[in-house]
FIKELUM-417421 format. One record per residue (C-alpha): x, y, z; residue in one letter. Coordinates in steps of 0.1 Angstrom, whole numbers, padded with zeros to 4 digits. Example, Ala and Ser with C-alpha at 12.3 -4.5 7.8 and 13.67 -1.06 7.14 Angstrom:
BEGIN
LUMTI/X/Y/Z/residuo
LUMTI/0123/-0045/0078/A $
LUMTI/0137/-0011/0071/S $
end
This chain:
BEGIN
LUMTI/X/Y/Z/residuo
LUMTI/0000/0000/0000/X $
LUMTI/0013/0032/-0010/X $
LUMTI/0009/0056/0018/X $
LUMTI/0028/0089/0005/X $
LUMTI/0005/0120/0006/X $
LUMTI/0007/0139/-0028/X $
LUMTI/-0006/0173/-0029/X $
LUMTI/-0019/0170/-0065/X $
LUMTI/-0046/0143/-0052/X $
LUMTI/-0067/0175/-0036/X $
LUMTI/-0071/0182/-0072/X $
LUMTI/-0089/0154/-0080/X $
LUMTI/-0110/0153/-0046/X $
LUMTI/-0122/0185/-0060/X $
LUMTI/-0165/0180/-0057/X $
LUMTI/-0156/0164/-0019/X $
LUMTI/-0137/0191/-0010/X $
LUMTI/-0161/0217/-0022/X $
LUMTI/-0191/0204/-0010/X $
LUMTI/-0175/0198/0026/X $
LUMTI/-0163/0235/0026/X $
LUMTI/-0197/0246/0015/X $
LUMTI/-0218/0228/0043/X $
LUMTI/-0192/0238/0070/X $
LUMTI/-0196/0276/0060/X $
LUMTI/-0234/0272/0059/X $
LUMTI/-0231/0260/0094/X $
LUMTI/-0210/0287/0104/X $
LUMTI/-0235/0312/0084/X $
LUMTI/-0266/0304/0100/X $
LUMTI/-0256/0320/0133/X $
LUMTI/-0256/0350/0118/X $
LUMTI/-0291/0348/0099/X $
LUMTI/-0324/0352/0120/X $
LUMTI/-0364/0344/0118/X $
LUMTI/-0372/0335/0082/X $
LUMTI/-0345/0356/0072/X $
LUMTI/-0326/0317/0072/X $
LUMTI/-0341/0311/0041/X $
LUMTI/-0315/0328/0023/X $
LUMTI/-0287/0304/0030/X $
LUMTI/-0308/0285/-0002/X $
LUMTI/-0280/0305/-0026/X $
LUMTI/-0249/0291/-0007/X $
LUMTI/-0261/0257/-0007/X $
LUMTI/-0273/0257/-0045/X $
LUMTI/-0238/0275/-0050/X $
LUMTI/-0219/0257/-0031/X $
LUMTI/-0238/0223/-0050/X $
LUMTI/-0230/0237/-0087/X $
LUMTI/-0196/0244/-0081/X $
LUMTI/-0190/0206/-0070/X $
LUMTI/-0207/0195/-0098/X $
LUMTI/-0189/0215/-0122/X $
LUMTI/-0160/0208/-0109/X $
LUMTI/-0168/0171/-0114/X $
LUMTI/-0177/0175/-0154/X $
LUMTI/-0143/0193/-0154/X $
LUMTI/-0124/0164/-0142/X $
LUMTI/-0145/0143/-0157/X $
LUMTI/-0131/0156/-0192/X $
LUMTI/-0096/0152/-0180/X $
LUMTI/-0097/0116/-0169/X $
LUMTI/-0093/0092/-0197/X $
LUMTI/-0122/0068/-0203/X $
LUMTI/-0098/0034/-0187/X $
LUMTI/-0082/0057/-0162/X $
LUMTI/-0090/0043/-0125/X $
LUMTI/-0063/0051/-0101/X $
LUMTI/-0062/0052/-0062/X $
LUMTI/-0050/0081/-0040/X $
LUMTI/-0048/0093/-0009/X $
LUMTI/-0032/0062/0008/X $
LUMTI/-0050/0040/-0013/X $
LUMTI/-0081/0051/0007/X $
LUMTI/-0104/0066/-0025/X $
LUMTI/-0104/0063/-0061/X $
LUMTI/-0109/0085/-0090/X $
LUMTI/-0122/0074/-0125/X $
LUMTI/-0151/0084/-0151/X $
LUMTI/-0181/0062/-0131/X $
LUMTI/-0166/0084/-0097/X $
LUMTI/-0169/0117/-0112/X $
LUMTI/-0204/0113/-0130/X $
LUMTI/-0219/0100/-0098/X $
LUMTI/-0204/0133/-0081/X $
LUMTI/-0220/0153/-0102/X $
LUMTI/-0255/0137/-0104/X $
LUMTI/-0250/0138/-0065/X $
LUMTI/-0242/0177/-0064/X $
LUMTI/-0268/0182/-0089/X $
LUMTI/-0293/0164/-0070/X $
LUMTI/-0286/0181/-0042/X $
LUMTI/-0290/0215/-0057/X $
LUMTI/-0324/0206/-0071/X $
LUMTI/-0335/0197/-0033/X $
LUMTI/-0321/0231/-0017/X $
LUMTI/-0342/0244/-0044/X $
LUMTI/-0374/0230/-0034/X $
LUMTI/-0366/0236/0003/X $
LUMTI/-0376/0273/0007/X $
LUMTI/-0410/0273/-0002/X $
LUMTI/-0418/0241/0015/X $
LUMTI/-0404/0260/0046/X $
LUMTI/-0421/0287/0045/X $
LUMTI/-0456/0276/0036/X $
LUMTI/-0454/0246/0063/X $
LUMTI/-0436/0268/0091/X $
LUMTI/-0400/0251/0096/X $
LUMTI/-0377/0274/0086/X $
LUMTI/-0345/0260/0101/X $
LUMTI/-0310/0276/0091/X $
LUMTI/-0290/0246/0099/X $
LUMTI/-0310/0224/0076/X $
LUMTI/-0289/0236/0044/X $
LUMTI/-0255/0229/0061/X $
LUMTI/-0267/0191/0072/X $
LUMTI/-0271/0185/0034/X $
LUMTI/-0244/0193/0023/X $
LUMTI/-0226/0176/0046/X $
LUMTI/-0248/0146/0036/X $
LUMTI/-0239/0151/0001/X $
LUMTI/-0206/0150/0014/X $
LUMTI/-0207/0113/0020/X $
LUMTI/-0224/0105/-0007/X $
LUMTI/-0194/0119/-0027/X $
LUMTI/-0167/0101/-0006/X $
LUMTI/-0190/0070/-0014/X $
LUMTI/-0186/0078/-0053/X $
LUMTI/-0145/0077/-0047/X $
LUMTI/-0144/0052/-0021/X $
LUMTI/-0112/0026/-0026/X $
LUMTI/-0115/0012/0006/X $
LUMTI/-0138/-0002/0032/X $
LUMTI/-0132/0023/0059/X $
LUMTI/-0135/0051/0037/X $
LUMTI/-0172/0033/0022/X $
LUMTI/-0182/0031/0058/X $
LUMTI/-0169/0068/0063/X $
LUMTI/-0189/0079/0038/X $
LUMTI/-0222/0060/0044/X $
LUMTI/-0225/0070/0077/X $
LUMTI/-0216/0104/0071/X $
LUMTI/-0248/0104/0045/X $
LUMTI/-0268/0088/0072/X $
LUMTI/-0267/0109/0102/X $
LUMTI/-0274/0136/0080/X $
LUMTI/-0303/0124/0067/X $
LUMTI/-0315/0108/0098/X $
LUMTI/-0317/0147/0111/X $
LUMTI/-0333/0162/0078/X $
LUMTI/-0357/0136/0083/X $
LUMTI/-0371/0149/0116/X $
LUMTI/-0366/0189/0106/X $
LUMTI/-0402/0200/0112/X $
LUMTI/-0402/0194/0150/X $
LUMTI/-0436/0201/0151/X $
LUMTI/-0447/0173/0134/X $
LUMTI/-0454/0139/0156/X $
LUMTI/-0453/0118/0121/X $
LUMTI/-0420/0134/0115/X $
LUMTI/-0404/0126/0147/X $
LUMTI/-0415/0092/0143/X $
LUMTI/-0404/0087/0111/X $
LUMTI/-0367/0101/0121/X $
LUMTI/-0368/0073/0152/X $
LUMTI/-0377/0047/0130/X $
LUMTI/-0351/0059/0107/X $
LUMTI/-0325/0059/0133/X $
LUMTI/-0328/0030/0147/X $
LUMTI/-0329/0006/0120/X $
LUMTI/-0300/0026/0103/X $
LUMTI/-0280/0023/0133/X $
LUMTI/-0290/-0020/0132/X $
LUMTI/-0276/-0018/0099/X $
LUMTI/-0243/-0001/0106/X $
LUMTI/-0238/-0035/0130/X $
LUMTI/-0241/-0059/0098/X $
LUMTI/-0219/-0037/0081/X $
LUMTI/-0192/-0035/0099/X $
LUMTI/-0193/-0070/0112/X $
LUMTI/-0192/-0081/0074/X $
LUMTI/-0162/-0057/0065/X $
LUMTI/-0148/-0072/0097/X $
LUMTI/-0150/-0105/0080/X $
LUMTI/-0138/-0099/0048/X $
LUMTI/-0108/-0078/0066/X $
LUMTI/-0098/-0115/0082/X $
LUMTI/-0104/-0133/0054/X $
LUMTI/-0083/-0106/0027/X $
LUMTI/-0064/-0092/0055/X $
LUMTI/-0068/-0057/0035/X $
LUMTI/-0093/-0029/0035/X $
LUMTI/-0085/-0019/-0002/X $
LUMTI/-0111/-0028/-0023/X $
LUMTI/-0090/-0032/-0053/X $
LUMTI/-0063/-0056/-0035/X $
LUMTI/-0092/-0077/-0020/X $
LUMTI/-0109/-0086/-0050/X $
LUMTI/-0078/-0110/-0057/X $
LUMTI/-0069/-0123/-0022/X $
LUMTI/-0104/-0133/-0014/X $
LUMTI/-0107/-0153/-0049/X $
LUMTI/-0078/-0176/-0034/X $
LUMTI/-0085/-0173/0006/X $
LUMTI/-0076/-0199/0026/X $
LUMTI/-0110/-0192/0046/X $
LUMTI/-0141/-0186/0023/X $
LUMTI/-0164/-0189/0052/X $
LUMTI/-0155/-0157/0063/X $
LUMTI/-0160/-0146/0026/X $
LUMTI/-0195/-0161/0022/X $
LUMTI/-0206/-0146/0060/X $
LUMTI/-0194/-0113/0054/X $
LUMTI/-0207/-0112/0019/X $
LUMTI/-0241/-0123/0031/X $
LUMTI/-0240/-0097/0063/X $
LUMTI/-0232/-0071/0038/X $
LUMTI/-0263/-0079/0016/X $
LUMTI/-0284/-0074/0044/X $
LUMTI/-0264/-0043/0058/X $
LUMTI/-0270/-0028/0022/X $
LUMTI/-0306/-0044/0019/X $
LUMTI/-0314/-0019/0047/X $
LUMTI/-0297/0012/0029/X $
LUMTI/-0313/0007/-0007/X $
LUMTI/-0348/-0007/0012/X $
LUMTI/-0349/-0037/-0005/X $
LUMTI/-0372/-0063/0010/X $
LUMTI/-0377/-0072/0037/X $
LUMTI/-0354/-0047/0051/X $
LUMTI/-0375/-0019/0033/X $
LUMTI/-0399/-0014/0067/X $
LUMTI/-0388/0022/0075/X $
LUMTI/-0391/0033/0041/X $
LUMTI/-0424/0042/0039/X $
LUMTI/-0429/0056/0065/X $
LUMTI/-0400/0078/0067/X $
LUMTI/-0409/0089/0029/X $
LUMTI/-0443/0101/0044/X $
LUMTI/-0432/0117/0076/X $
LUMTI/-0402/0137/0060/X $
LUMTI/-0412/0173/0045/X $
LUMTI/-0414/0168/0008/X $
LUMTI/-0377/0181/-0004/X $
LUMTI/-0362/0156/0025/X $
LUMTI/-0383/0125/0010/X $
LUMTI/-0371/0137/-0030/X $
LUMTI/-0335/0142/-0009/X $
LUMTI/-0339/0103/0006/X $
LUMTI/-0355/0090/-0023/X $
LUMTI/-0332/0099/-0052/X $
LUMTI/-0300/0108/-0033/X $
LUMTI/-0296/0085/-0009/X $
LUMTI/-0307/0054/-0031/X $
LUMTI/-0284/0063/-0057/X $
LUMTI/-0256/0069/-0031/X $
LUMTI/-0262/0034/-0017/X $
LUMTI/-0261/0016/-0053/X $
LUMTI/-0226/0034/-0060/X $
LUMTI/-0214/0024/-0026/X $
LUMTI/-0225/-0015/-0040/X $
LUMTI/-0206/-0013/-0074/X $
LUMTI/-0173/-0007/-0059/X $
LUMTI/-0181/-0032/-0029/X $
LUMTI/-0197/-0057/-0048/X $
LUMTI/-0187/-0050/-0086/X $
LUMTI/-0149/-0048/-0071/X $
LUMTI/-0142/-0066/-0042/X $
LUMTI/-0167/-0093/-0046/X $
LUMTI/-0173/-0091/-0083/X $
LUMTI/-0156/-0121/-0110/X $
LUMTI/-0141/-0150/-0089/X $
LUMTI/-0153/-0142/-0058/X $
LUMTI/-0187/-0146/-0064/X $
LUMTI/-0200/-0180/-0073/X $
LUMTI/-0235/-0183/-0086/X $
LUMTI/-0250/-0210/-0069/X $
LUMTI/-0254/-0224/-0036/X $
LUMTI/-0225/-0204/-0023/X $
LUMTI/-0217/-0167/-0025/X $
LUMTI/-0235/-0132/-0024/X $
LUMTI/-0251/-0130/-0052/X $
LUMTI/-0278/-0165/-0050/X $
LUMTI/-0293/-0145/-0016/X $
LUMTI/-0292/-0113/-0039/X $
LUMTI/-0309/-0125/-0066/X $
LUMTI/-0341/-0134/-0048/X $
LUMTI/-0343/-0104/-0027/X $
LUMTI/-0342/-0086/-0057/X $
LUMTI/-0371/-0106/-0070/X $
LUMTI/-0389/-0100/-0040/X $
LUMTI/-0383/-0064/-0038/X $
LUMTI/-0395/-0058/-0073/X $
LUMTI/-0428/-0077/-0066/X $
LUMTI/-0432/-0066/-0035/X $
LUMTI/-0428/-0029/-0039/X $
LUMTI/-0453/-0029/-0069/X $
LUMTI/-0482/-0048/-0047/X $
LUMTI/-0478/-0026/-0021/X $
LUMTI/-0477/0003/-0039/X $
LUMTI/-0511/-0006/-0059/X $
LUMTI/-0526/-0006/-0027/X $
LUMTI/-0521/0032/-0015/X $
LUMTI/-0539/0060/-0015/X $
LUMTI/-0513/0082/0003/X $
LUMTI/-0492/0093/-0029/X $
LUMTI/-0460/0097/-0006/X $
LUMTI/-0464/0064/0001/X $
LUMTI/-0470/0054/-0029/X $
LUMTI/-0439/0067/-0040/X $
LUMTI/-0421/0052/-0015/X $
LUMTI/-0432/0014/-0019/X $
LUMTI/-0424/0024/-0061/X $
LUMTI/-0390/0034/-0049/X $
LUMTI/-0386/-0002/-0033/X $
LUMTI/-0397/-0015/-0062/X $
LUMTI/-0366/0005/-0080/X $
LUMTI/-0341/-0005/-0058/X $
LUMTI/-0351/-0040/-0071/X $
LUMTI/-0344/-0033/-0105/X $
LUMTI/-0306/-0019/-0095/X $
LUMTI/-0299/-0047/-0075/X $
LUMTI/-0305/-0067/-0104/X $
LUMTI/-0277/-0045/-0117/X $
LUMTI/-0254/-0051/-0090/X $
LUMTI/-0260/-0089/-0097/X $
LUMTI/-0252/-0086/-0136/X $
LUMTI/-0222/-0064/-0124/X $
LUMTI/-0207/-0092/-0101/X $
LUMTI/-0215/-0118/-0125/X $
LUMTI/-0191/-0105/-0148/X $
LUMTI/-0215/-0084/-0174/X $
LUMTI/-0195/-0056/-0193/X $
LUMTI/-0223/-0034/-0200/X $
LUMTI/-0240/-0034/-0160/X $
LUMTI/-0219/-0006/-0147/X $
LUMTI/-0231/0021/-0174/X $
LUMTI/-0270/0008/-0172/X $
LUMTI/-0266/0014/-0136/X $
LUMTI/-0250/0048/-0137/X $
LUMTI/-0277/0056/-0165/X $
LUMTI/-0305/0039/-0145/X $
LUMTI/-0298/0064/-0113/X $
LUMTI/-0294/0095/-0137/X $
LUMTI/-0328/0088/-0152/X $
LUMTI/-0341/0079/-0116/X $
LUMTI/-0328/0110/-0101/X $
LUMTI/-0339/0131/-0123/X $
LUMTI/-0376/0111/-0124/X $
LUMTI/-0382/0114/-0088/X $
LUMTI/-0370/0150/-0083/X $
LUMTI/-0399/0160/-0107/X $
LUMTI/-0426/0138/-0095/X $
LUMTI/-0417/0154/-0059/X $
LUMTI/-0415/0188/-0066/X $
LUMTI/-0450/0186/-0082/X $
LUMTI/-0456/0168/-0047/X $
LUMTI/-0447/0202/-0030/X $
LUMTI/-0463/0227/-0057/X $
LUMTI/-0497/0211/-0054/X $
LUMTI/-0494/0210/-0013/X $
LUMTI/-0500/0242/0006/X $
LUMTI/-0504/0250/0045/X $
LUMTI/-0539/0244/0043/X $
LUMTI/-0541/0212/0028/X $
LUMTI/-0512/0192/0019/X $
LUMTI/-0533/0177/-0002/X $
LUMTI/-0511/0135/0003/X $
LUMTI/-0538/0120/-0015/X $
LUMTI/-0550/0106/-0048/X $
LUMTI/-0582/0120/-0045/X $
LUMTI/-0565/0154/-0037/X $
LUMTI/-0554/0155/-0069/X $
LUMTI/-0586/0156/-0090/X $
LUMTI/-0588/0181/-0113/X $
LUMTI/-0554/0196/-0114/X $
LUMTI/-0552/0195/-0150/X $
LUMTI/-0583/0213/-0158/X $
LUMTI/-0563/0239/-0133/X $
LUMTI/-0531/0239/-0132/X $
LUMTI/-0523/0220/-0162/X $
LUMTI/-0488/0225/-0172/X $
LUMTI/-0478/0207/-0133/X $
LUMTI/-0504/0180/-0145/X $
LUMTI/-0478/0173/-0174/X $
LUMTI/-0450/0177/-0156/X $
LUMTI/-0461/0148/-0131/X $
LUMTI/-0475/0126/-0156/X $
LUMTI/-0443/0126/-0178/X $
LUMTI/-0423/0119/-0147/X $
LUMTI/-0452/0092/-0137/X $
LUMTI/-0446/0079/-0169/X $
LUMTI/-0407/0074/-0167/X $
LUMTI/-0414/0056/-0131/X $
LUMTI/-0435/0031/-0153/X $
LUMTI/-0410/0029/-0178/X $
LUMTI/-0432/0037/-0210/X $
LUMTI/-0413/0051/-0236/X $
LUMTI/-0401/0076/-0250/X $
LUMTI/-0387/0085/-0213/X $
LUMTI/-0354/0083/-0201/X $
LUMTI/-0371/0058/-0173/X $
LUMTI/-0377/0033/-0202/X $
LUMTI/-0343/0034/-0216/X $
LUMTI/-0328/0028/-0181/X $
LUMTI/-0346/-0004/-0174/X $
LUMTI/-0341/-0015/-0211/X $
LUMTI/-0306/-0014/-0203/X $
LUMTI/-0304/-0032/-0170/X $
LUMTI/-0322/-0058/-0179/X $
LUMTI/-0295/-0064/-0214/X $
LUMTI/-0272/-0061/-0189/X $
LUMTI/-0289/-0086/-0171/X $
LUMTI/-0296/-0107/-0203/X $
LUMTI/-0256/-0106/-0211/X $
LUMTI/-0248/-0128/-0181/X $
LUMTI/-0233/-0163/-0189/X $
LUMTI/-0260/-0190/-0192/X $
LUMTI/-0287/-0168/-0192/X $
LUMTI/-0288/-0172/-0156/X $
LUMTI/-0304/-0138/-0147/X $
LUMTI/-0333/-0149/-0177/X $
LUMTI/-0358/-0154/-0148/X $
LUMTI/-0353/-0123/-0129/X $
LUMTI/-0357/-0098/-0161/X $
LUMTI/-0391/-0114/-0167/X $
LUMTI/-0397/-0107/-0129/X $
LUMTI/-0387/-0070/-0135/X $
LUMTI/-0404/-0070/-0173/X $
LUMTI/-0437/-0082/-0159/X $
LUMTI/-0437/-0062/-0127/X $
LUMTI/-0429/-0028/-0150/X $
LUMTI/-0463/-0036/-0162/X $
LUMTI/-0481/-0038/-0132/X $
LUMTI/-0466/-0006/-0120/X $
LUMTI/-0481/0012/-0150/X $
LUMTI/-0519/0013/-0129/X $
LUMTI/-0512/0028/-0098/X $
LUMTI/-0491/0051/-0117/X $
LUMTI/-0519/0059/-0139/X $
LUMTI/-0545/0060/-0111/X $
LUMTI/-0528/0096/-0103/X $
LUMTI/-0530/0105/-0140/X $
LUMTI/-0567/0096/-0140/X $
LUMTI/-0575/0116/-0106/X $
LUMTI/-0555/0146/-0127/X $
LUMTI/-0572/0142/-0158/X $
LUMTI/-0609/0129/-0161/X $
LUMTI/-0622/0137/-0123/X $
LUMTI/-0633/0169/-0111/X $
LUMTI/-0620/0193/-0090/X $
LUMTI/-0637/0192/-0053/X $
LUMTI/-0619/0230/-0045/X $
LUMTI/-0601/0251/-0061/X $
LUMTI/-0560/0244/-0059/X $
LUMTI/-0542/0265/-0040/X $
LUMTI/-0504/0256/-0048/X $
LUMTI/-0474/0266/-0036/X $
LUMTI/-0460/0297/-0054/X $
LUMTI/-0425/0296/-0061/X $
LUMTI/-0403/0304/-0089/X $
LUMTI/-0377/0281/-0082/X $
LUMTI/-0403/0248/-0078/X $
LUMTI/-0417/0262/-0113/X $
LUMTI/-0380/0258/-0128/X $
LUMTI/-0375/0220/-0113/X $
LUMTI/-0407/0212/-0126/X $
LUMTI/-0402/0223/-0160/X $
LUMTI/-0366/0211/-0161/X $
LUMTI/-0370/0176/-0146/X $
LUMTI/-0396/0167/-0176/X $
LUMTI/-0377/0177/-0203/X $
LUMTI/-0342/0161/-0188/X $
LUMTI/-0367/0128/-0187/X $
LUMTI/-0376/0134/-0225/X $
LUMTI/-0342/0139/-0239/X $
LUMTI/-0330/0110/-0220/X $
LUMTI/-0356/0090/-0239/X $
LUMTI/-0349/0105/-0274/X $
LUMTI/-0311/0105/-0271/X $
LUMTI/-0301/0079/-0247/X $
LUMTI/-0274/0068/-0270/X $
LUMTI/-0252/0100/-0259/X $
LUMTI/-0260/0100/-0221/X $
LUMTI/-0247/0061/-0223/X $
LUMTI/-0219/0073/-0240/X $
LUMTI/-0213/0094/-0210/X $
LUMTI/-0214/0070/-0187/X $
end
């Protein structure tokens, strides 16, 4: 391991270093802001976001498309797939300090310290994206965690909210236990940290049990990070209890975080030898949660009338599809890590748009949660009924949305796998697409051919306008011209 510090690695820790500066001045800054007067920390943090990300597509350009090299003490990692997945994290997290303001000022919790906690969130999430070692993935996860585990309960005056957060908490801090004990494990069995190194020492350990518990005990550790089933029960109820921007935060972020922690873990250190398909290894438990958690996900989901909820059990639903990624990925197919970085793009951008309609259409009187809340809207308000039922659409993966595209690909990926032995899980994931399409559409039909009970009062914002009207047509080109965004990836 090579251990000498070189100053030109802060170059390329760039977006990390950014971001963390960013939230650590927002934190300073909101002692110096009062009352609602808070709200304007929004500019830093969107700042503060943008520059990270641009930073990232700068590096990005710089980095040569088989370039992958450690630094830092072998402790993170910078290469194309690193640098994208900082700046769809920055990006994403821009689009939520966005949203934030509005929501905090027609719901009444206007907290200054809420825009420093996510960037210091996102600040995981980036470490995640460079992460070359298991300390610094578990650095970096936990980092995400805490912060999110604090957005979650931001309105404090809200019982659902504080329950959420608990619930949150406490199976978050049940999964850190599996985590680390599994890392522990692999540690004795690799006796390294470096993901890199490990891959090859584990293929030819003298004690695979310790590979095959620690593989399992990280499964469930990140079954309970992605909410795959059955570790998926905080989800939903966390996604409803959250204000709106912390649920889009959780539900795109956060996700999309976890998965990129997974392809290093399990795409690096576990992926090729070390991961026999069959009665042994990782990915034979993986396979069938992700089965599950596709089917599962959809049949809950069909049955709520809460659209947060609804949401939330669709978001399982996803995870289900990018575990069947992470499978492909381990199993040796070439073309699983850009479907996956594709599939979260499309994903992010999806359920940014679906939320921020979520928050437009909700005001202080009437949050307005529930399919039947939304009757009408397009005979009112019909430019956020289009907005929502393109990014409804993408969820479903119909076409010509950059949702469709990303499935097609995970599931080729999925297809490329020796033996076809993935076949049975893409018809899983192909029929279940299908049965998503109806609750989807239930929201459509509420928006389209029901009446209105009462007029809409939405929330009125310029910056929810822009999200909405970006996010849709992000979704669009992403359908028409997926070939270039893959080529990106």
């Amino acid at each position: 391991m090579n251990l000498n510090f070189d100053p030109k690695d802060l170059g390329y820790l760039a977006p990390y270093l950014i971001m963390t500066v960013s939230g650590l001045l927002l934190v300073l800054a909101e002692a110096f802001y009062k009352g609602k007067d808070r709200t304007a920390l929004v500019g830093l943090a969107v700042a503060g976001s943008v520059a990270s990300a641009i930073a990232s597509i700068i590096l990005y350009t710089q980095v040569g498309p088989n370039v992958s090299q450690q630094i830092m003490g072998e402790m993170l990692m910078y290469d194309r797939t690193s640098y994208v997945l900082s700046a769809l994290f920055a990006l994403t997290t821009a689009v939520a300090a966005l949203m934030s303001p509005s929501h905090q000022r027609e719901h009444q919790w206007v907290i200054g310290e809420y825009y420093g906690t996510m960037l210091m969130a996102a600040s995981g999430m980036i470490m995640l994206a460079h992460a070359a070692n298991l300390v610094t993935v578990f650095l970096g996860i936990e980092t995400m965690s805490i912060g999110v585990y604090v957005m979650t309960a931001m309105r404090r005056t809200s019982r659902r909210g504080n329950e959420a957060a608990m619930k949150y908490f406490l199976i978050g801090a049940f999964a850190t236990g599996f985590l680390v004990y599994g890392m522990a494990l692999l540690y004795g069995a690799a006796g390294t940290t470096s993901i890199v190194a490990m891959r090859g020492t584990l293929a030819s350990t003298a004690n695979p049990g310790l590979v095959i518990a620690g593989g399992f005990l990280l499964v469930v550790a990140f079954g309970f990070k992605v909410a795959a089933v059955p570790f998926h029960m905080w989800a939903p109820d966390a996604y409803e209890g959250a204000p709106t921007p912390v649920t889009a935060f959780m539900a795109a972020a956060v996700k999309a975080a976890a998965i990129a922690a997974m392809i290093r873990v399990f795409g690096v250190a576990l992926g090729g030898d070390v991961v026999p398909f069959g009665a042994l290894g990782w990915a034979s438990p993986l396979v069938v949660i992700a089965a599950i958690t596709i089917t599962i996900g959809n049949i809950s989901a069909v049955r709520q009338d809460n659209i947060k909820r609804m949401l939330a059990y669709s978001s399982i639903s996803h995870a289900g599809v990018l575990l069947t990624g992470i499978c492909a990925l381990g199993l040796g197919s070439i073309t699983a890590n850009p479907a996956i970085v594709y599939y979260l793009i499309a994903y992010n951008v999806t359920t940014m748009g679906a939320f921020a309609v979520v928050a437009y259409v909700g005001s202080r009187g009437r949050e307005r949660l529930l399919v039947d809340d939304w009757a009408g809207l397009a005979g009112q308000h019909p430019a956020a009924a289009l907005a929502m039922t393109i990014c409804l659409l993408s969820l479903g993966g119909m076409p010509p949305t950059g949702g469709f595209f990303g499935k097609f690909y995970i599931f080729k990926a999925a297809m490329d796998v020796n033996d076809g032995q993935l076949l049975w899980l893409v018809l899983v994931g192909v029929v279940n697409s299908a049965i998503s399409i109806y609750y989807y559409l239930r929201i459509v039909t509420a928006m389209y051919f029901r009446e209105a009970n009462q007029p809409f009062t939405p929330t009125r914002s310029g910056a929810l306008v822009f999200v909405m009207a970006m996010c849709p047509v992000l979704i669009l080109e992403m359908g028409i011209m997926p070939g270039w965004w893959l080529k990106l990836v």
